[in-house]
N, C-alpha and C positions, 0 to 999 in steps of 0.2 A: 277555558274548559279543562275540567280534571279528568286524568284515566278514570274509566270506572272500576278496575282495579287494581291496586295497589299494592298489593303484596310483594316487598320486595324481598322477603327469603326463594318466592316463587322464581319469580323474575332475575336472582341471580343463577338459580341450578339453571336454570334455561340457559342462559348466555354463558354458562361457566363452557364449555366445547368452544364456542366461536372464540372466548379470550384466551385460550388457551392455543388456539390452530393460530388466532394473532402472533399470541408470544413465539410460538415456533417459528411462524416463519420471520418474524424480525432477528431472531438468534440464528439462523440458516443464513440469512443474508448478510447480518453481522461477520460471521464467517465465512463465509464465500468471499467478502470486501478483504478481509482481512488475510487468507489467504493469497486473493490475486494481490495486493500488494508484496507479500513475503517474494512470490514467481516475478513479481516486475523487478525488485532491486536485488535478486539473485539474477536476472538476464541481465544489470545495468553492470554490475562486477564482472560480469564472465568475458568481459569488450576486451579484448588484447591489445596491448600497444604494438608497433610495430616492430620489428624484430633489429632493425637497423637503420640508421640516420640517413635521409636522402645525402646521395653527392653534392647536393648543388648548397646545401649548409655549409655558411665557415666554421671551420674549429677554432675550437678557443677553449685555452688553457689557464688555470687558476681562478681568481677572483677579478680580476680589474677588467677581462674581457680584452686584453692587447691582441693574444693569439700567438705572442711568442714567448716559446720557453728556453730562450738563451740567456735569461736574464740570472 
């Protein structure tokens, strides 16, 4: 069964508001998305190391990992 009418110059100024209130809000959330990402890897950099090596670490010196520098 066909619409009984078919005018689709009619039929798009109608819809032209609702495709358009579409497009906004896909571009609104696009950005919102893309925002909270920019906020999560600026909190993921801001993480400090800690300021000094627990005691209970060995030291070690150079490359080979011996731990002694009398060599």
């Amino acid at each position: 069964m066909t619409a009984p009418e078919t005018n689709t110059d009619t039929q798009a100024s109608r819809h032209r508001p609702a495709i358009i209130g579409i497009l906004i809000a896909v571009l609104l959330g696009g950005l919102f998305f893309f925002l909270n990402m920019i906020d999560v890897a600026d909190e993921a950099e801001v993480e400090e190391l800690p300021a000094s090596v627990p005691q209970d670490a060995p030291a070690t010196t150079g490359t080979d990992g011996a731990g002694s520098a009398s060599e």
